[in-house]
PDB file of N, CA, C and O in Angstrom:
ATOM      1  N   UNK A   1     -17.420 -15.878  -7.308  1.00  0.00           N
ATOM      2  CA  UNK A   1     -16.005 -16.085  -7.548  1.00  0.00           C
ATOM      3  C   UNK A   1     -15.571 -17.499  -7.190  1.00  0.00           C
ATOM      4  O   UNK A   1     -14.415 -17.795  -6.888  1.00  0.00           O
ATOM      5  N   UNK A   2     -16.696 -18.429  -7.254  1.00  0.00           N
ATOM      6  CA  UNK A   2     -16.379 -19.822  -6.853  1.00  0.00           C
ATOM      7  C   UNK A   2     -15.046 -20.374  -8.265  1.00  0.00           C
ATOM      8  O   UNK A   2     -14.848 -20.016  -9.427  1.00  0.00           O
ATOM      9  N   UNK A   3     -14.506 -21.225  -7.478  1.00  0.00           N
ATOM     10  CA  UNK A   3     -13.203 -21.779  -8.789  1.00  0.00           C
ATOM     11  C   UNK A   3     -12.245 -20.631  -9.099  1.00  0.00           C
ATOM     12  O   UNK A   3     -11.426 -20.995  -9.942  1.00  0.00           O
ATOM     13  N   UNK A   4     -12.102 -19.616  -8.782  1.00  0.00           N
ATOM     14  CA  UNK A   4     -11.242 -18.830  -9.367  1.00  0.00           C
ATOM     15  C   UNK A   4     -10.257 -18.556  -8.141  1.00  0.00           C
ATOM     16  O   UNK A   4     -10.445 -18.418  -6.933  1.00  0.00           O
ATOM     17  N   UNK A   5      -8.937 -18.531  -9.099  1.00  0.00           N
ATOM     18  CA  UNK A   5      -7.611 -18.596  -8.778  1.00  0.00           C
ATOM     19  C   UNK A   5      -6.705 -17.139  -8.416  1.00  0.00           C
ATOM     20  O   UNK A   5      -7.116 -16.165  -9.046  1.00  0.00           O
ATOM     21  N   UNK A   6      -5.884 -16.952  -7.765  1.00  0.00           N
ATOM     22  CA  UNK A   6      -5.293 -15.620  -7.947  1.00  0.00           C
ATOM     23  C   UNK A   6      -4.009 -16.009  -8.345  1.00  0.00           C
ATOM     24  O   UNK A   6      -3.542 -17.148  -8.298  1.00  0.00           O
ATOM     25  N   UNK A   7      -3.321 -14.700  -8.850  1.00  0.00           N
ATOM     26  CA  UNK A   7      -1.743 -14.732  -9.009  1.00  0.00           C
ATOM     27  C   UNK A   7      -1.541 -13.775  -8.428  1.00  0.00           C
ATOM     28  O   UNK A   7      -2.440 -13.031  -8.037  1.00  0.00           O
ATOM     29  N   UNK A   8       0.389 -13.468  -8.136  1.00  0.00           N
ATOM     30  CA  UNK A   8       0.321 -12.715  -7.777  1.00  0.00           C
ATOM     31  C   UNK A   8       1.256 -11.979  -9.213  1.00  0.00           C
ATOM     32  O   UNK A   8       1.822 -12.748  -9.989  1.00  0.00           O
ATOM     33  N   UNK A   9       1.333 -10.200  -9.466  1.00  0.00           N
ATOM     34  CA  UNK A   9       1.774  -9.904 -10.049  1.00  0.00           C
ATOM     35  C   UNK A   9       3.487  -9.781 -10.038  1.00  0.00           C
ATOM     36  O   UNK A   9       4.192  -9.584  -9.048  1.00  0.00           O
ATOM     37  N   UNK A  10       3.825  -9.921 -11.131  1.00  0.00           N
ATOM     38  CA  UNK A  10       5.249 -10.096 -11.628  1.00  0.00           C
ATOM     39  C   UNK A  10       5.350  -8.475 -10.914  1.00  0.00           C
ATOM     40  O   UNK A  10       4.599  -7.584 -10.516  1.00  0.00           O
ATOM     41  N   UNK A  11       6.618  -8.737 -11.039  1.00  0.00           N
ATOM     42  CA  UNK A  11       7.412  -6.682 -10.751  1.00  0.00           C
ATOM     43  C   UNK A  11       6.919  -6.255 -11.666  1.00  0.00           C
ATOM     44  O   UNK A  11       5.894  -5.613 -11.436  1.00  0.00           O
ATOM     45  N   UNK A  12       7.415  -6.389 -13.313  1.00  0.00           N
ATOM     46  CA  UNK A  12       6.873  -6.164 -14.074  1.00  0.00           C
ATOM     47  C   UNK A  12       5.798  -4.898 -14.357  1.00  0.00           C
ATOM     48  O   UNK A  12       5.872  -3.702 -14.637  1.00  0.00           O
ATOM     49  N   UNK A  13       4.547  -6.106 -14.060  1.00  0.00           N
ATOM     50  CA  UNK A  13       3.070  -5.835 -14.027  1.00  0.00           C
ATOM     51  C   UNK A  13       2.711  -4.772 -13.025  1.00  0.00           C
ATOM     52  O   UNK A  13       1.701  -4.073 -13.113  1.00  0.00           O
ATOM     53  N   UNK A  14       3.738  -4.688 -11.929  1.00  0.00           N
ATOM     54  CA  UNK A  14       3.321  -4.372 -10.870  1.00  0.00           C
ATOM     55  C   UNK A  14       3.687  -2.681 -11.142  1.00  0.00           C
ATOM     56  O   UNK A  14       2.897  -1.740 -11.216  1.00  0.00           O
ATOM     57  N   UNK A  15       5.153  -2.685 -11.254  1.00  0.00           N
ATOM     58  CA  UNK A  15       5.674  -1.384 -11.560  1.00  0.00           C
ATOM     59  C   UNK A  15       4.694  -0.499 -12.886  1.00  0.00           C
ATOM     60  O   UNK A  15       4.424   0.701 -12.826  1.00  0.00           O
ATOM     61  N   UNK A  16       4.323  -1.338 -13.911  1.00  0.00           N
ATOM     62  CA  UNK A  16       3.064  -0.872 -14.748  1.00  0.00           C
ATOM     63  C   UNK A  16       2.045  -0.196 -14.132  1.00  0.00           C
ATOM     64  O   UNK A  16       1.733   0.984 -14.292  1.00  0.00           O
ATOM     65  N   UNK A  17       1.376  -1.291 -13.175  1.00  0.00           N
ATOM     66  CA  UNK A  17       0.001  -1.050 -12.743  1.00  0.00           C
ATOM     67  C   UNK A  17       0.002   0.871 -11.786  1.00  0.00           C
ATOM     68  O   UNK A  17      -0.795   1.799 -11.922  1.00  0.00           O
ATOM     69  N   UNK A  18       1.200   0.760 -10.942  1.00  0.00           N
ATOM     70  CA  UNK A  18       1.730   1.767 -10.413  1.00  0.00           C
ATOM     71  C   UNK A  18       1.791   2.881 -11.483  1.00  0.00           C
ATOM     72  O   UNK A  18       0.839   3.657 -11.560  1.00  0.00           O
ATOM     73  N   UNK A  19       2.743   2.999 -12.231  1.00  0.00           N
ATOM     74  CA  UNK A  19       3.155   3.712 -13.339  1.00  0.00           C
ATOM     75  C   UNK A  19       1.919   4.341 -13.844  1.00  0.00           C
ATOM     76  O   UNK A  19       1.705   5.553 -13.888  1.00  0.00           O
ATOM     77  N   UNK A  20       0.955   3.185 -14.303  1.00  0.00           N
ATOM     78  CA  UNK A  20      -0.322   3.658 -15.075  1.00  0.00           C
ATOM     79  C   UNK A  20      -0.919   4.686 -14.349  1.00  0.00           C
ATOM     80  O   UNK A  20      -1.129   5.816 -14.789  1.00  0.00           O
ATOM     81  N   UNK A  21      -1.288   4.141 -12.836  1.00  0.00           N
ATOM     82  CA  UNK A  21      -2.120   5.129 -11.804  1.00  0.00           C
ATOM     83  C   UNK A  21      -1.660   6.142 -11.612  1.00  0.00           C
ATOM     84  O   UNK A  21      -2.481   6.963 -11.203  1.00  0.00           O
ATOM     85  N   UNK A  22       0.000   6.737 -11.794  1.00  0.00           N
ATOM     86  CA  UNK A  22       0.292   7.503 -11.602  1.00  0.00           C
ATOM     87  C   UNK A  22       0.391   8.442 -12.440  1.00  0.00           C
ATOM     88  O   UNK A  22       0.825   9.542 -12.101  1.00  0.00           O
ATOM     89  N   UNK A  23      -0.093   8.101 -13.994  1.00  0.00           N
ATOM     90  CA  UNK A  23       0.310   9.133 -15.247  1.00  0.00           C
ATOM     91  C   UNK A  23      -1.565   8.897 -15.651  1.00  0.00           C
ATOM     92  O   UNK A  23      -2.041   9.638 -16.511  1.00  0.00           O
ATOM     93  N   UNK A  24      -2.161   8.210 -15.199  1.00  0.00           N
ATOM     94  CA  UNK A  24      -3.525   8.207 -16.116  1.00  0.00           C
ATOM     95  C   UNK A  24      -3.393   7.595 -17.253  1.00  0.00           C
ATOM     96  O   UNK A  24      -2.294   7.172 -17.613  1.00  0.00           O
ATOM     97  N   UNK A  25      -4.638   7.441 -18.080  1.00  0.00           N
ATOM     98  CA  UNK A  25      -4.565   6.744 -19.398  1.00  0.00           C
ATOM     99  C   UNK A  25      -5.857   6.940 -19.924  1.00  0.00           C
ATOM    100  O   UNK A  25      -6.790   7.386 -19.255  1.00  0.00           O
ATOM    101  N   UNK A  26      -5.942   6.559 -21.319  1.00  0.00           N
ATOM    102  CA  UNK A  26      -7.196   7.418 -21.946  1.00  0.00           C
ATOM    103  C   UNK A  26      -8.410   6.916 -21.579  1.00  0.00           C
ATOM    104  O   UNK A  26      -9.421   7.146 -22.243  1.00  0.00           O
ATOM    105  N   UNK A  27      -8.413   6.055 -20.295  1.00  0.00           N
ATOM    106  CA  UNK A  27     -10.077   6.062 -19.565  1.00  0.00           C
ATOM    107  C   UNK A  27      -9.831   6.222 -18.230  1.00  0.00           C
ATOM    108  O   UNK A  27     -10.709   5.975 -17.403  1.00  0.00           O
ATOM    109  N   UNK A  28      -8.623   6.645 -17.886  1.00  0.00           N
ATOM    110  CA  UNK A  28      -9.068   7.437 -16.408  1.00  0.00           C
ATOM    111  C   UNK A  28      -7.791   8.231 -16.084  1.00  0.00           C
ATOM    112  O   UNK A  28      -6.668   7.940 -16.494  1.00  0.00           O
ATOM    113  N   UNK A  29      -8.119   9.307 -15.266  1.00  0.00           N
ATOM    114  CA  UNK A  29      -7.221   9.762 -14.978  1.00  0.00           C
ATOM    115  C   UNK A  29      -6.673   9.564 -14.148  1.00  0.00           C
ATOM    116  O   UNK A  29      -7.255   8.866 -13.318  1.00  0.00           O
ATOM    117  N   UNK A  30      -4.911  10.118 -13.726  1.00  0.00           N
ATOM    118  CA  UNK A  30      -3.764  10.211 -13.052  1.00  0.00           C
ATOM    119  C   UNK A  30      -4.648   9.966 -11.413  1.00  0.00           C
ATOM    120  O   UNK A  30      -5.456  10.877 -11.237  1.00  0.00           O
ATOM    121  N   UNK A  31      -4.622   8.974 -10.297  1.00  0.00           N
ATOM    122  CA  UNK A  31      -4.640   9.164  -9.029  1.00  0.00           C
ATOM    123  C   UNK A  31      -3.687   9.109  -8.265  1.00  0.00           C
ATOM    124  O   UNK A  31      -3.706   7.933  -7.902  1.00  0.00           O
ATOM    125  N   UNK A  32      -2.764   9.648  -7.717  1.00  0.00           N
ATOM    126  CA  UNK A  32      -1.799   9.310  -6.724  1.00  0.00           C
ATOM    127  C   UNK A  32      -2.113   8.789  -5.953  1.00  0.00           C
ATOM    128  O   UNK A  32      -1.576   7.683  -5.903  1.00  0.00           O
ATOM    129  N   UNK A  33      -3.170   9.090  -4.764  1.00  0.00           N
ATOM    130  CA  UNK A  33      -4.057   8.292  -3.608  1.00  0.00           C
ATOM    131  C   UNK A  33      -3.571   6.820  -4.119  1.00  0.00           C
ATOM    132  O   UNK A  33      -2.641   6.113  -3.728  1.00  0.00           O
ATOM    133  N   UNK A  34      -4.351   6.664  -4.932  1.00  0.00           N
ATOM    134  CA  UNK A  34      -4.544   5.575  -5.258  1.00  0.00           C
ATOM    135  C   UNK A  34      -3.118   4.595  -5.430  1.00  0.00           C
ATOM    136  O   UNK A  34      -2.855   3.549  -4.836  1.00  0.00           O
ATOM    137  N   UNK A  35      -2.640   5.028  -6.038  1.00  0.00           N
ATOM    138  CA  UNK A  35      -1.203   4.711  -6.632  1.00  0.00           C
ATOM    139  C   UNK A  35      -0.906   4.709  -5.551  1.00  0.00           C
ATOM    140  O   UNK A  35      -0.711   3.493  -5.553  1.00  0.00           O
ATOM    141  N   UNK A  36      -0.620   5.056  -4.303  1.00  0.00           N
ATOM    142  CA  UNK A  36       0.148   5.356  -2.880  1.00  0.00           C
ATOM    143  C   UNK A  36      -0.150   3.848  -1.884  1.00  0.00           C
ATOM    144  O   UNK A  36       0.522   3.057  -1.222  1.00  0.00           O
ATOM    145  N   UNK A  37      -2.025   4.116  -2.384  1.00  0.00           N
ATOM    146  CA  UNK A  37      -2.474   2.823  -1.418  1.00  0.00           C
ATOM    147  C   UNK A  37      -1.860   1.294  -2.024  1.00  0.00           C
ATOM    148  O   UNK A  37      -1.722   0.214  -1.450  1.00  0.00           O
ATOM    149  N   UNK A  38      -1.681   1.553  -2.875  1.00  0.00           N
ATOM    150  CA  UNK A  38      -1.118   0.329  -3.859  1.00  0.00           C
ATOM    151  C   UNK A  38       0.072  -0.248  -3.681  1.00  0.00           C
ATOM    152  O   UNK A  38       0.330  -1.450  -3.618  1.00  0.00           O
ATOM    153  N   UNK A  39       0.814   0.714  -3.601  1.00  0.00           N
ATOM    154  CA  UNK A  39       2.294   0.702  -2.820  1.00  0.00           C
ATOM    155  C   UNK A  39       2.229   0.306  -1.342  1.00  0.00           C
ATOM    156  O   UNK A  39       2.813  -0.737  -1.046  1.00  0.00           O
ATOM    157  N   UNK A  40       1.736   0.843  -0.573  1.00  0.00           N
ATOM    158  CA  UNK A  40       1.238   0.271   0.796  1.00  0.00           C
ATOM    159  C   UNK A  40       0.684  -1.299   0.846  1.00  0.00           C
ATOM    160  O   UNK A  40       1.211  -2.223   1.467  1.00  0.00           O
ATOM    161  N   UNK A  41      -0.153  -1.340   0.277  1.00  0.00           N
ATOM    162  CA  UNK A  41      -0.491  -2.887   0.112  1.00  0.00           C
ATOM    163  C   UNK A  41       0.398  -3.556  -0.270  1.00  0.00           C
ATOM    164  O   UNK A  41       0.737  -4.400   0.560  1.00  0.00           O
ATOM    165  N   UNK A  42       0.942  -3.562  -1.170  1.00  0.00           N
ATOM    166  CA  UNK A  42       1.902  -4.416  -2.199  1.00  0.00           C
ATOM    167  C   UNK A  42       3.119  -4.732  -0.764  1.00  0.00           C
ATOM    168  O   UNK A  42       3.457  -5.790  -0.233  1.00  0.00           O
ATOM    169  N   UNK A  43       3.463  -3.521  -0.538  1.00  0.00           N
ATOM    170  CA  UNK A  43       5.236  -3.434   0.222  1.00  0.00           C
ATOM    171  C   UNK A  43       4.631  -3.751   1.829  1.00  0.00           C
ATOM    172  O   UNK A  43       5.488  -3.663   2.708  1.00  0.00           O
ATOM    173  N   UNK A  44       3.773  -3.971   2.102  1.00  0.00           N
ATOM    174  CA  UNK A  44       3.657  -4.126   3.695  1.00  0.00           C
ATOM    175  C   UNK A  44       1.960  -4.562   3.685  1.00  0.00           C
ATOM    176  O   UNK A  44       1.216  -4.089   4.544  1.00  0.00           O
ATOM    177  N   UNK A  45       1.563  -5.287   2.873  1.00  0.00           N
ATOM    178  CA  UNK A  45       0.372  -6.580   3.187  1.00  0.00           C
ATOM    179  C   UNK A  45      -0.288  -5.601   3.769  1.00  0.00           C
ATOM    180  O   UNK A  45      -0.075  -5.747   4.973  1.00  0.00           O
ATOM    181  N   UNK A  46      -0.916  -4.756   3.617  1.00  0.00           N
ATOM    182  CA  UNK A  46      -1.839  -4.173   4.469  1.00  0.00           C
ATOM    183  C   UNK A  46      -2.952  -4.036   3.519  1.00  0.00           C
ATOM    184  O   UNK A  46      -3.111  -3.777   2.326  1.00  0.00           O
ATOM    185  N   UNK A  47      -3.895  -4.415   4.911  1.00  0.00           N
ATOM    186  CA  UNK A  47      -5.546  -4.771   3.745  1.00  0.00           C
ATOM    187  C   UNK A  47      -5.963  -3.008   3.021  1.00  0.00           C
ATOM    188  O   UNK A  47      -5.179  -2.071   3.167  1.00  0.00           O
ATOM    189  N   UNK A  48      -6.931  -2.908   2.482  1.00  0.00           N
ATOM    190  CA  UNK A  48      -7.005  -2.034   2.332  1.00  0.00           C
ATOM    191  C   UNK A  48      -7.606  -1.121   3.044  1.00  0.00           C
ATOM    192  O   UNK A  48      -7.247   0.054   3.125  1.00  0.00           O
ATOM    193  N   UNK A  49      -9.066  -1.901   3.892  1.00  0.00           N
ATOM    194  CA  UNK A  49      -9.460  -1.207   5.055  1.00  0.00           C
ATOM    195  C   UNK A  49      -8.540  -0.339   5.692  1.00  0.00           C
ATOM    196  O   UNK A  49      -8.563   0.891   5.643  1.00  0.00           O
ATOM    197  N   UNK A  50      -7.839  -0.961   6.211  1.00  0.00           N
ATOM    198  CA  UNK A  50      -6.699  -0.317   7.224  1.00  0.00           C
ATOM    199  C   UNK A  50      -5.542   0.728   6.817  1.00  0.00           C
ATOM    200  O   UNK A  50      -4.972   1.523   7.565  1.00  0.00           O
ATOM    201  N   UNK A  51      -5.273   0.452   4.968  1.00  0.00           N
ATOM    202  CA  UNK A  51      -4.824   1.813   4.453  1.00  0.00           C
ATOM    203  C   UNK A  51      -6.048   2.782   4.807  1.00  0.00           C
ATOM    204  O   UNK A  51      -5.828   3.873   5.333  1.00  0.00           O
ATOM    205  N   UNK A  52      -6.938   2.486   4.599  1.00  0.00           N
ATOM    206  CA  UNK A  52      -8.081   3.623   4.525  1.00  0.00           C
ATOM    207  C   UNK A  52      -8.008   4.756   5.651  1.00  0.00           C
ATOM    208  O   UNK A  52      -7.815   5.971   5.706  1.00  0.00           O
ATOM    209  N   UNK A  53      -8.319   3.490   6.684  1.00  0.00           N
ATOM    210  CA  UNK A  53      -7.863   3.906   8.153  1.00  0.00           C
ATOM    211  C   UNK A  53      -6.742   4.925   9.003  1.00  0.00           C
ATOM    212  O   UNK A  53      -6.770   5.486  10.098  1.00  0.00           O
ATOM    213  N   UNK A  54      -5.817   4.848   7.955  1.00  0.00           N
ATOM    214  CA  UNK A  54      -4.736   5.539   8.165  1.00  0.00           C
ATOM    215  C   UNK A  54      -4.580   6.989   8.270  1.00  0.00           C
ATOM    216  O   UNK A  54      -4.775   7.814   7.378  1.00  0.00           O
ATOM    217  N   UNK A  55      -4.069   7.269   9.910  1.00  0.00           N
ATOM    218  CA  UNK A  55      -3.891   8.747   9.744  1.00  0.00           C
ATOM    219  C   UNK A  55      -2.381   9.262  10.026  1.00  0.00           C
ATOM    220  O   UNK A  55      -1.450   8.498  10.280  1.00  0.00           O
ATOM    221  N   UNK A  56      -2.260  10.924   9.930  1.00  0.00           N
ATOM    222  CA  UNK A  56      -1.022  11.159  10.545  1.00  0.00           C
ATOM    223  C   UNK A  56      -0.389  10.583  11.889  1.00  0.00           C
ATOM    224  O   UNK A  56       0.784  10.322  12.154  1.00  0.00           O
ATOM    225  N   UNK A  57      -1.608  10.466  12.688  1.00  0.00           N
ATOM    226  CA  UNK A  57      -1.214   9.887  13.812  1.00  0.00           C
ATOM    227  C   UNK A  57      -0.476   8.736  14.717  1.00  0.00           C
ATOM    228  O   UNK A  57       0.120   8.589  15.784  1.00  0.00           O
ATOM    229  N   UNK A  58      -1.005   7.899  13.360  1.00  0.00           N
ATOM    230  CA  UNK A  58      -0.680   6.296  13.539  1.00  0.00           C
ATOM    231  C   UNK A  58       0.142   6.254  12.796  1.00  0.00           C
ATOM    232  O   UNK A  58       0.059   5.174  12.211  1.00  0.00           O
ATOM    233  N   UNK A  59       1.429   7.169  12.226  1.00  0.00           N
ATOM    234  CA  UNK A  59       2.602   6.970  12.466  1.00  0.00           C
ATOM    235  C   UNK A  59       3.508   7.458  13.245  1.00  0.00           C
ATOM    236  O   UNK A  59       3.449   8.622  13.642  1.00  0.00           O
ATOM    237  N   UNK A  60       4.687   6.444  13.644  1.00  0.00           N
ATOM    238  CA  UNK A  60       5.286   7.083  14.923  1.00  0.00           C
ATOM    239  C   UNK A  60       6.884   6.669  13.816  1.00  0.00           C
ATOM    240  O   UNK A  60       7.184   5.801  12.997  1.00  0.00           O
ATOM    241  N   UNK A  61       7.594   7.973  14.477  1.00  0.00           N
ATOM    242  CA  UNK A  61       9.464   8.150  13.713  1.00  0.00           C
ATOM    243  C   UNK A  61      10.125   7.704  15.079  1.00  0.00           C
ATOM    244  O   UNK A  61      10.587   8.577  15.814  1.00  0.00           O
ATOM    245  N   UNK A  62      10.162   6.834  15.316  1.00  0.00           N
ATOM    246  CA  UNK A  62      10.986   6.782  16.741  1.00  0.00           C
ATOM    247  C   UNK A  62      12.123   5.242  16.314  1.00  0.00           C
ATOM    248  O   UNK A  62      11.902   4.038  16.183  1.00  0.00           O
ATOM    249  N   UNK A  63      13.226   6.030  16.225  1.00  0.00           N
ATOM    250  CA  UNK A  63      14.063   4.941  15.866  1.00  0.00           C
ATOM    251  C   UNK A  63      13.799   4.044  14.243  1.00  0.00           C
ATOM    252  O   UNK A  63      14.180   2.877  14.151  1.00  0.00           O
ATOM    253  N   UNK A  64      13.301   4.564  13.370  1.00  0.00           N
ATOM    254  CA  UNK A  64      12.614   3.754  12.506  1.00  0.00           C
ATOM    255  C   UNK A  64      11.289   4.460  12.325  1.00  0.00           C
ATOM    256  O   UNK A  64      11.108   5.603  12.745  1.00  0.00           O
ATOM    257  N   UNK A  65      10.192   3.624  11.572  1.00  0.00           N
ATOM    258  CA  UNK A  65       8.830   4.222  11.344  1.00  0.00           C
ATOM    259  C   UNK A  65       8.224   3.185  11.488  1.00  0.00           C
ATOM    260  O   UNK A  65       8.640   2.235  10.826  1.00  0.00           O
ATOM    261  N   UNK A  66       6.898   2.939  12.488  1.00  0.00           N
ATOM    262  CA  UNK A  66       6.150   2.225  12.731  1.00  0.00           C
ATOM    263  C   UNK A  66       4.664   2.947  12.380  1.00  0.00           C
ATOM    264  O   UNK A  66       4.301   4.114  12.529  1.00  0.00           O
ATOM    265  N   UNK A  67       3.834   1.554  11.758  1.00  0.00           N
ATOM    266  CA  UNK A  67       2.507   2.318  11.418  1.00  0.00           C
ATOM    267  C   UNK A  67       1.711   1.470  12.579  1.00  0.00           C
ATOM    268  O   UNK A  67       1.610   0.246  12.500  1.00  0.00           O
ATOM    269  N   UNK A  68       1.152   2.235  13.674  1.00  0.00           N
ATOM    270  CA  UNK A  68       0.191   1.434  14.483  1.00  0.00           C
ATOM    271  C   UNK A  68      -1.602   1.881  13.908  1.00  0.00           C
ATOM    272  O   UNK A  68      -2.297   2.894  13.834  1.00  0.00           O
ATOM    273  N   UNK A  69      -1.745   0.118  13.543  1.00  0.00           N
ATOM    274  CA  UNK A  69      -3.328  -0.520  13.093  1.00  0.00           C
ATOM    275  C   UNK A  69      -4.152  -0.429  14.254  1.00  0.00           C
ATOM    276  O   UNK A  69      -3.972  -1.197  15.199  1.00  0.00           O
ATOM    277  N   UNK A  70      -5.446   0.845  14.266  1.00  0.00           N
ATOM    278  CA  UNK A  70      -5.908  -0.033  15.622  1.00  0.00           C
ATOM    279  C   UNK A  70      -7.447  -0.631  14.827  1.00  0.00           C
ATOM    280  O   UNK A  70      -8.034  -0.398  13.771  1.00  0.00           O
ATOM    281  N   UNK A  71      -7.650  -1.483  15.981  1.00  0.00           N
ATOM    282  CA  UNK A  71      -8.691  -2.521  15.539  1.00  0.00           C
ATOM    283  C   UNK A  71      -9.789  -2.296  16.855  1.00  0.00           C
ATOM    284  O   UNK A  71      -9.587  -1.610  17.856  1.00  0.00           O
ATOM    285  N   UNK A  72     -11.182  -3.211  16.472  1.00  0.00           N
ATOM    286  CA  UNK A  72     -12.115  -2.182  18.002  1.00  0.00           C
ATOM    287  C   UNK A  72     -11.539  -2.759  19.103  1.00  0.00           C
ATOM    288  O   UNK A  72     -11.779  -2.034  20.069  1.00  0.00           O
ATOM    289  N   UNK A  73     -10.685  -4.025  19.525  1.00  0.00           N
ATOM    290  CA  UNK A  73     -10.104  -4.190  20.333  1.00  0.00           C
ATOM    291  C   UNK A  73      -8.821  -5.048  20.359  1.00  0.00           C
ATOM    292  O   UNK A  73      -8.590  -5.912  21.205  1.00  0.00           O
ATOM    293  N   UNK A  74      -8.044  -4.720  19.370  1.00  0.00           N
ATOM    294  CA  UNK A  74      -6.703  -5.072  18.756  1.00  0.00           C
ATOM    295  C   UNK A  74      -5.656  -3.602  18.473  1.00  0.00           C
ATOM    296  O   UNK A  74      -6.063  -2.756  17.677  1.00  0.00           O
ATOM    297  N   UNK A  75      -4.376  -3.414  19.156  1.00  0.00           N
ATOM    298  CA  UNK A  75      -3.644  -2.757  18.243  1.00  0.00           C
ATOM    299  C   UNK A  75      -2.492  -3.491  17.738  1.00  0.00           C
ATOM    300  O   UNK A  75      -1.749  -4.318  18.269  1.00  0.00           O
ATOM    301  N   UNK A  76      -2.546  -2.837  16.263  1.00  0.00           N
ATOM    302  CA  UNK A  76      -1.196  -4.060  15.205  1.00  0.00           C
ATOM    303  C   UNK A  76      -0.237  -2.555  15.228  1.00  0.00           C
ATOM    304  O   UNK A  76      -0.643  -1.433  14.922  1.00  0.00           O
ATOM    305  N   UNK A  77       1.152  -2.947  15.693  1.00  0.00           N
ATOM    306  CA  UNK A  77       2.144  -2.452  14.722  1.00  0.00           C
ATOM    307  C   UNK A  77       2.663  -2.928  13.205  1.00  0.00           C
ATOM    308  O   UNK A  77       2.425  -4.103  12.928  1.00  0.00           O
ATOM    309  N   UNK A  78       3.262  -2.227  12.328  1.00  0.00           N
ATOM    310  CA  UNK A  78       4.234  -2.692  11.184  1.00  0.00           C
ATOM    311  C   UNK A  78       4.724  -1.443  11.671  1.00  0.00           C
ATOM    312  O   UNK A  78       4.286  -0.362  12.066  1.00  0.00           O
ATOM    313  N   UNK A  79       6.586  -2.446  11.347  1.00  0.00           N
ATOM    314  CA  UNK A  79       7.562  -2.091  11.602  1.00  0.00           C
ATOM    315  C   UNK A  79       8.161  -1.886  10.427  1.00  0.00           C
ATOM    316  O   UNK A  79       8.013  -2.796   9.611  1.00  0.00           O
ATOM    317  N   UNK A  80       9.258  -0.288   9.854  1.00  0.00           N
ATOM    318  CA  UNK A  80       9.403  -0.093   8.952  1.00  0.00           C
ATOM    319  C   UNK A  80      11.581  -0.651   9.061  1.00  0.00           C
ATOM    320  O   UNK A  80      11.794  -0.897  10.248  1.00  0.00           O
ATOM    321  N   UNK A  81      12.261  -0.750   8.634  1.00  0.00           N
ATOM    322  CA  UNK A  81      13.480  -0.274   8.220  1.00  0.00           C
ATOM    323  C   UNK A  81      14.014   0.727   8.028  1.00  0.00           C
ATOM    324  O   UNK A  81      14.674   1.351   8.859  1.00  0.00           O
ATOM    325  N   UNK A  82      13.850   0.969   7.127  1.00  0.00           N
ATOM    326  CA  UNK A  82      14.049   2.044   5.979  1.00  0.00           C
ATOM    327  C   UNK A  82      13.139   2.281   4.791  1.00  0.00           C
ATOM    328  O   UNK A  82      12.548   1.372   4.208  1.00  0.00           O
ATOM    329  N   UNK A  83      13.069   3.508   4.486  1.00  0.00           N
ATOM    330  CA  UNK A  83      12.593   4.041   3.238  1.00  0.00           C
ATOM    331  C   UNK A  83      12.479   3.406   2.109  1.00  0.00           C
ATOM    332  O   UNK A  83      11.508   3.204   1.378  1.00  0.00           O
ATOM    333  N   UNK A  84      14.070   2.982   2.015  1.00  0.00           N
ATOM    334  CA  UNK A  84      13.704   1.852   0.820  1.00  0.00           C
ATOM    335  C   UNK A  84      13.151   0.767   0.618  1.00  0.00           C
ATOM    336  O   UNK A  84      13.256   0.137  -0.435  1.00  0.00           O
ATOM    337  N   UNK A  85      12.442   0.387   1.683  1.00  0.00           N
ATOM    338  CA  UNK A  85      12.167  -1.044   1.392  1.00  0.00           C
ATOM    339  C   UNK A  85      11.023  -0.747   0.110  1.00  0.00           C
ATOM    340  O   UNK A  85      10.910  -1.488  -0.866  1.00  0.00           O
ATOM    341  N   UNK A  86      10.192   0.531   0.351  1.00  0.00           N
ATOM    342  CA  UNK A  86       9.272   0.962  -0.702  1.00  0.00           C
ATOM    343  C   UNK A  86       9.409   0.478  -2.367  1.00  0.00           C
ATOM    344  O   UNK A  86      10.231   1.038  -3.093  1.00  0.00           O
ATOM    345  N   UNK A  87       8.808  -0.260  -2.712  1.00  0.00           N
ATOM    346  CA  UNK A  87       8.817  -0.015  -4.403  1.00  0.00           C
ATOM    347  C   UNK A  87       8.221   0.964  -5.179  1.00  0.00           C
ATOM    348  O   UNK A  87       7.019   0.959  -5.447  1.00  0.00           O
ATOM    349  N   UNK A  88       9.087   1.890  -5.592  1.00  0.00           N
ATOM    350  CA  UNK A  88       8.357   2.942  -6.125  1.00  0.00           C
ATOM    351  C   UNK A  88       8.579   3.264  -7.473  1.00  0.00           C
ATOM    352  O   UNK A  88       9.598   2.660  -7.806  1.00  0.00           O
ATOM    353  N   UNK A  89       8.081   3.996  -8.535  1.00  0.00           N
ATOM    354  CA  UNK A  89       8.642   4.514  -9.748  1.00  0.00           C
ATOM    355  C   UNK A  89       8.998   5.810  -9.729  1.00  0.00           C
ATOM    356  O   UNK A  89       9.487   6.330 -10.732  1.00  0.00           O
TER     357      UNK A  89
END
């Protein structure tokens, strides 16, 4: 991947790419998972490892919603707002 560039996607593209994962198309089918982790990444930078990682546990409702990352000797919070900050279809 030497020389190669990224973009990032328009809303657009983005709300598509979502959309698609979520209805399937005639070479793959419908994943929500997937579609979910996508949304997670996109709305709160989270690698994907660490979606992976993710359990019921490591979220906490206290005043807000925090997702605590743990790492083998790091713990990360993200701090939520609100619900909406989500981009969803």
């Amino acid at each position: 991947m030497a020389n190669k560039k990224s973009l990032a996607l328009t809303k657009e593209q983005y709300e598509n790419l979502i959309g698609s994962m979520r209805k399937g198309g005639n070479t793959f089918r419908a994943n929500d998972r997937i579609a979910t982790a996508l949304v997670l990444e996109a709305n709160l930078g989270l690698r994907i490892g660490d979606i992976l990682k993710l359990r019921l546990q490591d979220i906490v409702l206290d005043e807000g919603i925090a997702l605590i990352l743990q790492r083998k000797k790091h713990r990360r919070s993200v701090y939520l707002q609100s619900h909406s900050r989500f981009t969803s279809i």
